[in-house]
C-alpha positions as CSV (number, residue, x, y, z in Angstrom):
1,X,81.2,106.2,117.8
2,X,83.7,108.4,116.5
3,X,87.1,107.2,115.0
4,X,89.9,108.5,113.9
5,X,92.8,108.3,111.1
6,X,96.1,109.7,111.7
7,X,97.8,109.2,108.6
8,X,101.7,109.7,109.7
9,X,105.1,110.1,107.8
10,X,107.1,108.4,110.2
11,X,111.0,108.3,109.9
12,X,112.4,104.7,109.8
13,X,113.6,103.8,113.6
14,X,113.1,107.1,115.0
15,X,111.0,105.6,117.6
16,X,110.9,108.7,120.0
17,X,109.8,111.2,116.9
18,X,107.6,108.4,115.7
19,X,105.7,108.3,119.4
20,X,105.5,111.9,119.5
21,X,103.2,111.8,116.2
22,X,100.9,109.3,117.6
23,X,100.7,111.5,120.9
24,X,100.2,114.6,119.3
25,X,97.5,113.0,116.8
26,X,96.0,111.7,119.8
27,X,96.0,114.7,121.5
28,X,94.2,116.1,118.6
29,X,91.7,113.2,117.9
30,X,90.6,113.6,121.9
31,X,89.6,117.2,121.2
32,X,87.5,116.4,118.3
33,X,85.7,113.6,120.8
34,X,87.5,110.5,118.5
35,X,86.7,107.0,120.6
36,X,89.6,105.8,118.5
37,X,92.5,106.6,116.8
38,X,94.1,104.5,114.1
39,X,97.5,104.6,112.9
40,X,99.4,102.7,109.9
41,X,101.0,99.6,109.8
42,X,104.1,99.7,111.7
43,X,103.5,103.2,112.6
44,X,106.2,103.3,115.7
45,X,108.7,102.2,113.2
46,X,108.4,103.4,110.1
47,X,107.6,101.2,107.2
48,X,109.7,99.2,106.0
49,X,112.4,98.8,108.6
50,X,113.9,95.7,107.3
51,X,117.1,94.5,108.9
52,X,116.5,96.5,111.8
53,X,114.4,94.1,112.8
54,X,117.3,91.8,113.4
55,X,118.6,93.9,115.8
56,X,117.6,93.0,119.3
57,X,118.0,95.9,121.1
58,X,116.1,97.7,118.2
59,X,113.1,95.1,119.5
60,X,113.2,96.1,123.1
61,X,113.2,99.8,122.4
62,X,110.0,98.8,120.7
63,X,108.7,96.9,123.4
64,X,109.7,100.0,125.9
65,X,108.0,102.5,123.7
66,X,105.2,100.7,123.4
67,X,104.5,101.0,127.2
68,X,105.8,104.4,127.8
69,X,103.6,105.7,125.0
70,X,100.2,103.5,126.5
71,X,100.7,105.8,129.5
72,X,100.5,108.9,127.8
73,X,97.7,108.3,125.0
74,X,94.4,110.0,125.8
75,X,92.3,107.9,123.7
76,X,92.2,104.3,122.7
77,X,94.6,104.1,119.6
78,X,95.7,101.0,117.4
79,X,99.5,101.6,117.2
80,X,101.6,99.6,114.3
81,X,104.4,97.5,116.3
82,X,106.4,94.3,116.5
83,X,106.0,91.9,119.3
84,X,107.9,88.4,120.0
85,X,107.0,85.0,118.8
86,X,107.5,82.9,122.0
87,X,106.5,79.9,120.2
88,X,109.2,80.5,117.4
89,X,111.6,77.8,118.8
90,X,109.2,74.8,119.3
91,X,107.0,75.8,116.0
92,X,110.1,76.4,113.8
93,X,109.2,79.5,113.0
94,X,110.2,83.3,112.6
95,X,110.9,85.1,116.1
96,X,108.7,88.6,115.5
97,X,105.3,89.0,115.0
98,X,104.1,92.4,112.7
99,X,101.4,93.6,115.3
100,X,98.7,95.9,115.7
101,X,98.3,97.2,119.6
102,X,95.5,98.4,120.5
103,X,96.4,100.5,123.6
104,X,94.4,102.0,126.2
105,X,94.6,102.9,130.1
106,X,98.0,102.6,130.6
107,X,98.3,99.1,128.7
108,X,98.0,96.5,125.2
109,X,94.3,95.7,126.0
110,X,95.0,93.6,123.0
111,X,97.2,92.7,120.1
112,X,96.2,91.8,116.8
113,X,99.2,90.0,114.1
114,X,99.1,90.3,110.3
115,X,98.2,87.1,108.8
116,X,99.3,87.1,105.0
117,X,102.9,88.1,104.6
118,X,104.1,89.3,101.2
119,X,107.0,88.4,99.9
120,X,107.4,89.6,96.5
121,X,108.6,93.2,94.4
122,X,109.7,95.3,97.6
123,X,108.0,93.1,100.0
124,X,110.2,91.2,102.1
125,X,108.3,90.1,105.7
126,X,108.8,86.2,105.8
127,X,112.7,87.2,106.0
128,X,111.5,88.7,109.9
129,X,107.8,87.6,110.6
130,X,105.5,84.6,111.4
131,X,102.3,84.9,110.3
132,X,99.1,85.3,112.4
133,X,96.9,82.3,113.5
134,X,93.8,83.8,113.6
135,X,91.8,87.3,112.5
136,X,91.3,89.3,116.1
137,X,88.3,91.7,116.8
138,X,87.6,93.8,119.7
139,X,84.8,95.7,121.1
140,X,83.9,99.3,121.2
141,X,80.7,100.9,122.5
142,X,79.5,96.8,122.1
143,X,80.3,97.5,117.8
144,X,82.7,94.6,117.1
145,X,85.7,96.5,115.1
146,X,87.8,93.5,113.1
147,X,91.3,94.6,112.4
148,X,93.4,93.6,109.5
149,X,97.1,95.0,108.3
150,X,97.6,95.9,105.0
151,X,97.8,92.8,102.9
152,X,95.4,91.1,104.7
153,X,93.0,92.4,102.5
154,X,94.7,91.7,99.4
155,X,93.6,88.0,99.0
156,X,89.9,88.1,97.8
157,X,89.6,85.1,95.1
158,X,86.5,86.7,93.5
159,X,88.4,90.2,92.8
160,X,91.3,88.5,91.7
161,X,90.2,85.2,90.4
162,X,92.5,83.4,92.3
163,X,94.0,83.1,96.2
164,X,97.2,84.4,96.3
165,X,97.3,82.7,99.9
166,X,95.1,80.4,101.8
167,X,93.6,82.1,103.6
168,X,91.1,85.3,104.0
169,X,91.0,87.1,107.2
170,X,88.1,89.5,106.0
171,X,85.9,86.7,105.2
172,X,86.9,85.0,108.6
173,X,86.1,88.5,110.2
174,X,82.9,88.5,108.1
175,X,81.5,85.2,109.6
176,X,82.2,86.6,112.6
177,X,79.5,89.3,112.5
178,X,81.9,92.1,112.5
179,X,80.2,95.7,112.7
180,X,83.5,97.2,111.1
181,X,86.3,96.2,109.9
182,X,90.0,98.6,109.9
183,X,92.7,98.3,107.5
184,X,96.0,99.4,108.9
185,X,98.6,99.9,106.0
186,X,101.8,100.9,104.8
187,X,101.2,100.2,101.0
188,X,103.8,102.0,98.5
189,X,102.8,104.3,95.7
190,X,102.9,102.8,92.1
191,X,101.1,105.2,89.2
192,X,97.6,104.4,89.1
193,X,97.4,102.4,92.4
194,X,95.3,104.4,94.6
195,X,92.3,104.0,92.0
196,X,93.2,100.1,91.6
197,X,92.7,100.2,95.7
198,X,89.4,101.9,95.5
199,X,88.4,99.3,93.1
200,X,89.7,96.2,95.5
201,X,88.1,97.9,98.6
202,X,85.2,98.5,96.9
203,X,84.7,95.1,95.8
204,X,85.2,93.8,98.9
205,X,82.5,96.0,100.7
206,X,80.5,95.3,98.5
207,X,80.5,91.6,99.1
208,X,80.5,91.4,102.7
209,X,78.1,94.3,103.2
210,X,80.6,95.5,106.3
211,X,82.1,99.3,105.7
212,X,86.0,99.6,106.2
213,X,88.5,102.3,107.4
214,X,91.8,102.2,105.0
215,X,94.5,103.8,106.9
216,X,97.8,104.0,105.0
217,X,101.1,105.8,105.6
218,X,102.6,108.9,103.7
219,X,106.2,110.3,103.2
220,X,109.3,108.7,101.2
221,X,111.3,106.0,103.0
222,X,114.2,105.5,100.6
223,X,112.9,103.7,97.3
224,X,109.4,103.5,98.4
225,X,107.3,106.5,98.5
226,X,103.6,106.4,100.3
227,X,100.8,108.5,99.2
228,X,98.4,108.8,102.1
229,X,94.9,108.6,100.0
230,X,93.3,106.5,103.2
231,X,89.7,106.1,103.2
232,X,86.2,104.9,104.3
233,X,83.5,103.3,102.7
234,X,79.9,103.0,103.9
235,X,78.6,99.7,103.5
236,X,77.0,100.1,99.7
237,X,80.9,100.6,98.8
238,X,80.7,104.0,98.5
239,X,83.6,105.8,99.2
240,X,82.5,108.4,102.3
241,X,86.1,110.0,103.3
242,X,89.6,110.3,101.9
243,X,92.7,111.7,103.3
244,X,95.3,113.8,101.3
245,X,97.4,112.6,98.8
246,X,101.0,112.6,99.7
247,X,100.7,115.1,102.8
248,X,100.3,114.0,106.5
249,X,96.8,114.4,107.5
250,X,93.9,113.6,110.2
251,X,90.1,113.1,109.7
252,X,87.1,111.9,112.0
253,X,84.8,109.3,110.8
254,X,81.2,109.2,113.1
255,X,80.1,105.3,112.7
256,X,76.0,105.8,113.4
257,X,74.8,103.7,115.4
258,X,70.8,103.6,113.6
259,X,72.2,102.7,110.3
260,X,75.6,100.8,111.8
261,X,77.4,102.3,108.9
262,X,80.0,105.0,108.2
263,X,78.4,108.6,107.7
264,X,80.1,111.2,105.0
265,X,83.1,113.4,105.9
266,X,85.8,115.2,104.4
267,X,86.6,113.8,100.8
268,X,89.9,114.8,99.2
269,X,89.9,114.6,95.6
270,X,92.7,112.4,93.6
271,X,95.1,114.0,91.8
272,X,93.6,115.2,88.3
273,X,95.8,112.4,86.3
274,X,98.8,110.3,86.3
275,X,101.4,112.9,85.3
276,X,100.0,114.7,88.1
277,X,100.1,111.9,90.6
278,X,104.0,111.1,89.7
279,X,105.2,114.5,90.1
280,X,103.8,114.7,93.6
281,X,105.4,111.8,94.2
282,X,108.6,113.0,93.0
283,X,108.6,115.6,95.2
284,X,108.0,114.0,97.9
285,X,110.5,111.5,97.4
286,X,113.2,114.3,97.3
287,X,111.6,116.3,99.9
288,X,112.1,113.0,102.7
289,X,115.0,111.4,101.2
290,X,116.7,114.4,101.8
291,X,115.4,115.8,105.2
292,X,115.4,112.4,106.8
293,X,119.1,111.7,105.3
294,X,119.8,115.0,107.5
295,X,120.4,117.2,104.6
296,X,118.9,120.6,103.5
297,X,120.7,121.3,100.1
298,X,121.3,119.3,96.9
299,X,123.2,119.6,94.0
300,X,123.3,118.5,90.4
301,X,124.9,118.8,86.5
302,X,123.1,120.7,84.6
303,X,123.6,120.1,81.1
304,X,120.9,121.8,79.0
305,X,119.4,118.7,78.5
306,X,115.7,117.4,79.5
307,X,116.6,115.6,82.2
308,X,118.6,117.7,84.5
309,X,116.1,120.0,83.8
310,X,113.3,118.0,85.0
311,X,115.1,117.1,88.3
312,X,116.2,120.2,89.2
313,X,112.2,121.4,89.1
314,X,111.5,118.5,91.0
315,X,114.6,119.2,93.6
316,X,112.9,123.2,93.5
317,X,109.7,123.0,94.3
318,X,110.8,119.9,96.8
319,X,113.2,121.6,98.8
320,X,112.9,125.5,97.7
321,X,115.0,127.2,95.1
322,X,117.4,128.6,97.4
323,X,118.3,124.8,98.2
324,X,119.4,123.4,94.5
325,X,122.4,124.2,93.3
326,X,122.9,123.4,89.7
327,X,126.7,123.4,88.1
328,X,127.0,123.3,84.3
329,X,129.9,121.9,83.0
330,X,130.9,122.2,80.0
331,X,133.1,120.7,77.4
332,X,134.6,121.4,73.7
333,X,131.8,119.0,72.6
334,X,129.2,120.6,74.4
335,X,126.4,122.9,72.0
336,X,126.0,126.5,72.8
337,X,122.4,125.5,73.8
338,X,124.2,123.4,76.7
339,X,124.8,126.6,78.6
340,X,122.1,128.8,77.2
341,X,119.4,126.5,78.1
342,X,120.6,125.7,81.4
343,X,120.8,129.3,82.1
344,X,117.4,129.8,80.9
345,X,115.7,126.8,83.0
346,X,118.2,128.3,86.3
347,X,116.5,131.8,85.9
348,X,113.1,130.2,85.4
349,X,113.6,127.8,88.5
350,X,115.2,130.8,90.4
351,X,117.8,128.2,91.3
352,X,121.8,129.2,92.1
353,X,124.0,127.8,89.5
354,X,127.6,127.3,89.4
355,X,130.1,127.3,85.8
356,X,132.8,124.9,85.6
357,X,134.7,124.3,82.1
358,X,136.3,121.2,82.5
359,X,138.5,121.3,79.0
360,X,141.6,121.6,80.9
361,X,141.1,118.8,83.2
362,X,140.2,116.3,80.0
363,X,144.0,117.8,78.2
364,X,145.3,116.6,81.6
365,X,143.7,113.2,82.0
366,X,145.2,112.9,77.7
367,X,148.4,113.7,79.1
368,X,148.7,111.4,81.4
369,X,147.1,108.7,79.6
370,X,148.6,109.6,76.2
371,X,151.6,106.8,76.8
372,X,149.4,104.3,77.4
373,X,146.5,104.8,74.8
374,X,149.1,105.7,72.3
375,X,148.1,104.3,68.7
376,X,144.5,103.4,69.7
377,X,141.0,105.7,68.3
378,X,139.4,108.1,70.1
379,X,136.4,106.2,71.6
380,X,134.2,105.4,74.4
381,X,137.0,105.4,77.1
382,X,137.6,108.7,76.5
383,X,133.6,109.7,76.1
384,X,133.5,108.0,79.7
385,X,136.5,110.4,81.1
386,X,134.3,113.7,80.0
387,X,131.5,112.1,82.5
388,X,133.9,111.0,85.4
389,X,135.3,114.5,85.3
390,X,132.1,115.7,85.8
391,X,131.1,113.3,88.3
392,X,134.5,114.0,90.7
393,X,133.2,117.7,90.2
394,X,130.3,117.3,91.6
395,X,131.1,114.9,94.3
396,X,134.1,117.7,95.3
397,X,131.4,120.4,96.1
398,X,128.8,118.0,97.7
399,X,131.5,116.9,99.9
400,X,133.0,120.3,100.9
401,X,129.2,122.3,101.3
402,X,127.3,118.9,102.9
403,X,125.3,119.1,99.6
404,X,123.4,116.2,98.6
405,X,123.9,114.7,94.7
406,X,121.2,114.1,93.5
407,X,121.6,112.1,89.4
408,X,119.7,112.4,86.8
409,X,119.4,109.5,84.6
410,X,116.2,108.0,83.4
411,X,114.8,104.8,83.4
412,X,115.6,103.8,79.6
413,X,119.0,104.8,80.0
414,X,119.6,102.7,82.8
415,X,118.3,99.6,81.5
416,X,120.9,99.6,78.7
417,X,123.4,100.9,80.1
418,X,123.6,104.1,78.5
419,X,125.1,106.0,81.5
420,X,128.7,106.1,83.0
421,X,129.6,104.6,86.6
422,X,131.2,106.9,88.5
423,X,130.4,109.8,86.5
424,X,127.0,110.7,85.9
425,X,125.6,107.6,87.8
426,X,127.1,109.6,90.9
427,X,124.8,110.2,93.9
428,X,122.9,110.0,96.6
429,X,119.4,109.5,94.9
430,X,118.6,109.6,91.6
431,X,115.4,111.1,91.3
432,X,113.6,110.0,87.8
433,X,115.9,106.7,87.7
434,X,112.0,104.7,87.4
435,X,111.2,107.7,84.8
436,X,111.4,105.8,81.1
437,X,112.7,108.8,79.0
438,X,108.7,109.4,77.2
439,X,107.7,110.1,80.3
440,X,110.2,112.2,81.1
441,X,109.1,114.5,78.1
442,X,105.2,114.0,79.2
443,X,105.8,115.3,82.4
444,X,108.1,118.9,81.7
445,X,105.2,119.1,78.3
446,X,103.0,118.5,81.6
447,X,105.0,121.4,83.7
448,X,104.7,123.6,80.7
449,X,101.2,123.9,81.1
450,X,100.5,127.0,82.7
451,X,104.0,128.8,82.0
452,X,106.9,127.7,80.9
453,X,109.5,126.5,83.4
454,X,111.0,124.0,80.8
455,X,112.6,126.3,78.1
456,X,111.0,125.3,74.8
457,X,114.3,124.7,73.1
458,X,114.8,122.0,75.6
459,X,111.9,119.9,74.9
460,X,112.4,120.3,70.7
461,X,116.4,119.4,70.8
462,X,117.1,116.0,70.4
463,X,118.7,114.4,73.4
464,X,122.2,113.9,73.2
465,X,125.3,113.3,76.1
466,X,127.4,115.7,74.3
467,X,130.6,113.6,74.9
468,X,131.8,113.5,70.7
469,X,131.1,116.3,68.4
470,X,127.5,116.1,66.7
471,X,126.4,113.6,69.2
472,X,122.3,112.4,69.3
473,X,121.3,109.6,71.8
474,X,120.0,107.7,68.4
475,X,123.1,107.3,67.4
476,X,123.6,104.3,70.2
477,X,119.7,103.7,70.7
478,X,116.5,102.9,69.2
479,X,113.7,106.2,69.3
480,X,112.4,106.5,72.6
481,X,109.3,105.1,71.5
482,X,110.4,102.2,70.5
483,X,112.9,101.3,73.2
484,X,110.5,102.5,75.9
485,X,107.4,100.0,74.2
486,X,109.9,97.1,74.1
487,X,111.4,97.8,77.8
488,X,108.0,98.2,78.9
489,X,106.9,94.7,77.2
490,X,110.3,93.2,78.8
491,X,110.5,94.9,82.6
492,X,106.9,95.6,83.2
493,X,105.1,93.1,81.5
494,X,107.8,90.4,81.7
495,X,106.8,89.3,78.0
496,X,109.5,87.1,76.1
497,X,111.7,88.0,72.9
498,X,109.0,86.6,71.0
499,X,106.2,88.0,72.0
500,X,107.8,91.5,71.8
501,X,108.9,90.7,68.2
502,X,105.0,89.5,67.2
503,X,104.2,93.2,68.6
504,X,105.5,94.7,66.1
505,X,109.5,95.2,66.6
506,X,111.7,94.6,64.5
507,X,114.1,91.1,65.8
508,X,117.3,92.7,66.2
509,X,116.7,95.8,67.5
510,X,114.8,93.7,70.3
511,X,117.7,91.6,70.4
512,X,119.9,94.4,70.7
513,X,117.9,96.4,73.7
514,X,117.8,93.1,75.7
515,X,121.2,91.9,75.2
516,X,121.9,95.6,76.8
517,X,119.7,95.6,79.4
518,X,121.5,92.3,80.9
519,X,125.0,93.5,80.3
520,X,124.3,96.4,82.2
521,X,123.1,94.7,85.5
522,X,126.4,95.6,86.6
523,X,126.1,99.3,86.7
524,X,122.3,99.0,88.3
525,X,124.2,97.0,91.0
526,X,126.3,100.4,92.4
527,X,123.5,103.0,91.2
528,X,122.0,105.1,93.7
529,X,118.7,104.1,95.2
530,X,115.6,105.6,92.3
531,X,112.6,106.7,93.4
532,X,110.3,104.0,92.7
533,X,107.3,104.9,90.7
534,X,105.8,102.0,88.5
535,X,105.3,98.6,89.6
536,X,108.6,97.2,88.1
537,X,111.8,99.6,89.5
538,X,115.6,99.3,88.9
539,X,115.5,99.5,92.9
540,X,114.6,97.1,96.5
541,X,112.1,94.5,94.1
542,X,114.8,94.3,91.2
543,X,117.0,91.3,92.2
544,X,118.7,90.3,88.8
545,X,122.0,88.4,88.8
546,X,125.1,90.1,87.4
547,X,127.4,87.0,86.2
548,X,124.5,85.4,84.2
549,X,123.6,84.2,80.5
550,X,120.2,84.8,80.6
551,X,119.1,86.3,77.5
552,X,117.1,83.8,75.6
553,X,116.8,84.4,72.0
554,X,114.2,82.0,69.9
């Protein structure tokens, strides 16, 4: 028995494109003899589709593509779906179910509905779904294949030492003497997570003693990127195939029939380590969020500074260098290192770049404002105008060349604040917005391996926004270090004020980083969607209130 995994990069409600990757992975699966093909949760779709899904004419174009596409598949194939919940009136419950089909012949031989339903971080489903009654197997070549989507298989009490949910449809599958069980996913990419998956799966072959197919999706929808990495263990938990990282990809798995276990195939190593991992991505996230937002160019500041000059070797080797345009910009404040070094990472990059001295248009915004701010200090109003200037730049050209803007800003500097709405906050996507400001350094240090893209004089100058003469970031902020540890401790770990303070940090610098990560709640609220990257994002899961008092101090 031979099966299949098309691991797909599907484009949110493009249902026609999304049909013509199953068929052509079909097509391709029938010439290497596959008996089934398996496709990701959701694949017809895209993953996540969210409100969509409340669209009803969005449902029947599911529905109609489901059928269509059962009379053109040459092979059995499990295709990721929705389907109605008759019974959601009388039952009292959601109207869609999240669906597996397994099509073949011209027809839905046989549907099989996700039974847990996560609704936490990014994960939304009880907002559309009802869950399933029961776990579903079928037959193939008399080997009874159970089928499970994605977080089905995230509720073992033993690995977790605890049930997240009532049930456990592998251990229902288990008692019923499946040969096989298939995991059809669309789980999003976090640093580290693929290895914590190979952990769980392994765990959980282990226990039952049945091997498993892990199909997940790829591409960037949005926030949410997906790596790929599906796999297959044999029944000793031993990982026997794995797909690409972050690429679209399709492999054969050959069940044998003698040993009823999963024999060895193609095995893609992981990437070499986490910086590694996060830059791809990075780039991936650029690459899709741009294509599938229907553009082929972006543009961004470049302001000598580490940042910009991360993203723009992200938006390169994304998107080519002929596609990045970076525009520099600068000001009486700005250091002579502000153009030299943005010059320096441009020819290194190959990228175009653009010069735009904005001193003028800050003497005329004085001018006009000079009645009303008469008598009142130079300050952060007029720090904030340098920015917006900028900003109204950069929106002018991405509006009249149908450039996409992409921002810069890090993670630390968005959770206190430390950036300007409507000026550098501008954009379409900011690209290293889940990128605490360490890491930012780790990963152009990282770049730097080999050759050096990131001009040296770029990592060794201390960061500054170059809006006030002799301006450093530590002026305003903490070191890097030690906002990023207590950030970390605060976002990630969700530790209180206390417990951050017994770790070492002093009280009122604690006091003052969360006091600034509440007020600026309001900024995060009209940033552009960040590529999410660790488990805790600025982005879909972050649902803070802005009109609060919620900083406890004690």
């Amino acid at each position: 028995m031979k099966i299949a995994i098309a691991q797909l990069n599907p484009v949110i409600g493009d249902l026609t494109g999304n049909a013509a990757k199953i068929l052509a992975s079909a097509q391709k699966a029938t010439t290497l003899d596959a008996d089934l093909l398996l496709t990701p949760e959701l694949s017809l779709c895209g993953y996540p589709p969210r409100d969509l899904l409340l669209n009803p004419n969005f449902i029947e174009s599911m529905s109609t593509t489901v059928d269509s596409l059962s009379q053109q598949l040459p092979c059995k194939t499990l295709v990721g779906t929705v389907q109605k919940n008759h019974h959601a009136d009388s039952e009292g419950e959601k109207t869609l179910y999240n669906t597996m089909a397994l099509l073949s012949k011209g027809q839905v031989e046989k549907s099989f509905v996700k039974r847990l339903l996560p609704t936490y971080d990014v994960f939304d489903e009880h907002r559309y779904f009802a869950s399933g009654k029961e776990s579903g197997l079928f037959l193939l070549h008399s080997y009874r294949i159970g089928v499970t989507i994605c977080e089905d298989l995230w509720n073992d009490e033993q690995f977790w030492g605890k049930r997240s949910y009532r049930v456990n449809p592998v251990a229902e599958l288990a008692a019923l003497g499946v040969d096989l069980i298939v995991n059809l996913s669309a789980s999003p990419y976090t640093v580290g997570k693929q290895r914590f998956r190979e952990k769980m799966l392994r765990h959980v072959v282990k226990r039952y003693n049945i091997p498993l197919i892990y199909v997940n999706q790829v591409g960037g929808n949005d926030d949410l990127i997906f790596d790929g990495h599906s796999l297959a263990l044999n029944r000793q938990g031993e990982i026997i195939c794995r797909a690409q990282g972050f690429a679209e990809d399709l492999l054969l798995i050959e069940f044998d029939p003698l040993s009823r276990d999963l024999l060895p195939t193609t095995l893609n190593p992981l990437p070499s380590c986490e910086t590694a991992e996060i830059w791809s991505a990075l780039v991936l996230g650029v690459k899709d969020y741009t294509r599938k937002c229907g553009f082929k160019q972006v543009i961004l500041g470049l302001s000598g500074g580490i940042d910009s000059a991360l993203v723009a070797a992200i938006a390169a080797e994304a998107l080519g260098s002929n596609n990045v345009l970076g525009v520099m910009m600068p000001s009486p404040y700005s250091s002579e290192g502000s153009v030299t070094d943005a010059t320096a990472l441009a020819d290194n990059l190959g990228i175009k770049t653009h010069k735009l001295p904005i001193e003028t248009l800050m003497t005329s915004y004085d001018q006009v404002l000079a009645p009303l701010f008469a008598g009142t200090e130079f300050g952060i109003a007029e720090e904030n105008i340098q920015s917006r200037i900028r900003g109204n730049l950069l929106m002018a050209i991405a509006n009249k060349f149908g450039y996409l803007l992409i921002s810069t800003g890090n993670k630390s500097e968005i959770a206190v604040g430390y950036c300007t709405l409507y000026g550098d906050m501008n954009g379409g996507l900011a690209v290293i917005a889940d990128l605490p400001k360490t890491l930012v350094f780790s990963l152009c240090h990282w770049l730097n391996r080999e050759k050096s893209l990131i001009p040296e004089n770029i990592l060794l100058k201390p960061p500054s926004a170059e809006l006030k003469p002799d301006q450093i970031d530590q002026d305003s902020l903490p070191s890097y270090d030690i906002l990023d540890d207590i950030l970390e401790q605060s976002i990630q770990q969700h530790r209180s004020f206390g417990e951050i303070i017994a770790s070492g940090h002093d009280r009122s610098v604690v006091e003052k980083v969360l006091k600034l990560v509440a007020r600026a709640e309001f900024k995060r609220k009209q940033s552009p969607p960040g590529l999410k990257v660790t488990d805790r994002a600025f982005g879909t899961g972050w649902r803070m209130p802005i009109a609060s008092q919620s900083v406890h101090f004690s």
